[in-house]
N, C-alpha and C positions, 0 to 999 in steps of 0.2 A: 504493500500500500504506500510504499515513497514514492513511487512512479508518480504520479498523481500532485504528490504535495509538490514536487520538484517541478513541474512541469506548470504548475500555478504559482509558485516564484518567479518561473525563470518568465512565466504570461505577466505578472503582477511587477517584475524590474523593467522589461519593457514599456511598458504601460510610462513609469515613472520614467522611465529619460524619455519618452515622448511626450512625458507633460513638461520636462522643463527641458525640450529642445521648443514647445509651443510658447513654453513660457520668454526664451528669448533668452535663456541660459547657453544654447550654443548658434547663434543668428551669426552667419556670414558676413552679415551688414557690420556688426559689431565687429567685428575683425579686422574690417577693410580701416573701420573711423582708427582702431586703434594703431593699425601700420599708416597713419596721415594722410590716404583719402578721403575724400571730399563722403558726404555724408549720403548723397545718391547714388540709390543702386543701379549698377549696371547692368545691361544685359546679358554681356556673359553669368554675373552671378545666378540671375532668374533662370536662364537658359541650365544653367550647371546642375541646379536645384531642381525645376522640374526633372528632366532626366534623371537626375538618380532618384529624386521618388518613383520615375515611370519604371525604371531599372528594378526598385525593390519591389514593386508589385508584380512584377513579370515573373521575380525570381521567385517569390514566395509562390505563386498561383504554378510554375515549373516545380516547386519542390514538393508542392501540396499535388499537385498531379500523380508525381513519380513515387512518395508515399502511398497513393490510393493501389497504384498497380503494383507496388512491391503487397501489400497486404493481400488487394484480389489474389496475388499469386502463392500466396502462404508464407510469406518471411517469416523468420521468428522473432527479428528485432525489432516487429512493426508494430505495434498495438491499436486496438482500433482507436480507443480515446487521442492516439496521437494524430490520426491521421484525420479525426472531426477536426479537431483545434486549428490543426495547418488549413485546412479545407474552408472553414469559419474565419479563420485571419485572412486569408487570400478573397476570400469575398467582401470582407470588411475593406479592405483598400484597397481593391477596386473600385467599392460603391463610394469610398473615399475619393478616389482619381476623378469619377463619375462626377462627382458634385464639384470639384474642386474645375473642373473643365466645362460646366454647366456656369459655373459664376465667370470665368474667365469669358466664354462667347458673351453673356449676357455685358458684362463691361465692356467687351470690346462692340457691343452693338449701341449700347449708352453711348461712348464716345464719338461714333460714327455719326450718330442722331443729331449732335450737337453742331451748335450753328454757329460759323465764327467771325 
C-alpha cells in the first residue's frame, strides 16, 4: 500500500511547484529584469514558453499512451492506478493547452476588432 501514498506525493509536489511557478516564483520575465533587461517581454521568451508547455503535454499524453499499452499487454511494473493518473494528467493539460489557446485567439480577435 506505498504505491499509492508515493504516487500522491510525488501528484501533490507537482501540484506545488506548479502553484509557485503560477505564482511567479520561477517567471522568465523575472530573470530577464534581473540580468538588466528592459522589463518587456519578448517574443522569443512567449514563443520558448509556449513550446515547452506544448512539448510537456505531448510528452505526458506519449507517456500516458505507452503506459496504457505496456499494461493492455501485461507488464508487471504497470499498475493500473498508475496508468488512470498518467491518463487523467494528460487530459488535464490538454484541456489546459485547450483553454489557454481558446483565450489566446479570443485576444488576438479583440485586438484585430480594434480601431486605430
Amino acid at each position: 500500500m506505498t504505491m499509492p501514498v508515493n504516487a500522491l506525493s510525488s501528484a501533490l509536489q507537482q501540484m506545488q511547484s506548479m502553484a509557485a511557478q503560477a505564482a511567479g516564483n520561477n517567471d522568465p520575465l523575472a530573470g530577464a529584469q534581473a540580468a538588466g533587461q528592459s522589463g518587456a517581454a519578448t517574443a522569443g521568451s512567449f514563443a520558448s514558453a509556449l513550446k515547452a508547455s506544448l512539448d510537456k503535454i505531448s510528452g505526458d499524453q506519449t507517456k500516458a499512451i505507452g503506459e496504457s499499452k505496456a499494461f493492455e499487454l501485461g507488464a508487471s511494473n504497470v499498475s493500473l492506478n498508475d496508468v488512470m493518473v498518467d491518463m487523467q494528467k494528460a487530459n488535464v493539460g490538454f484541456q489546459f493547452g485547450l483553454q489557454v489557446r481558446n483565450k489566446l485567439v479570443s485576444a488576438y480577435n479583440d485586438i484585430m476588432q480594434m480601431q486605430v
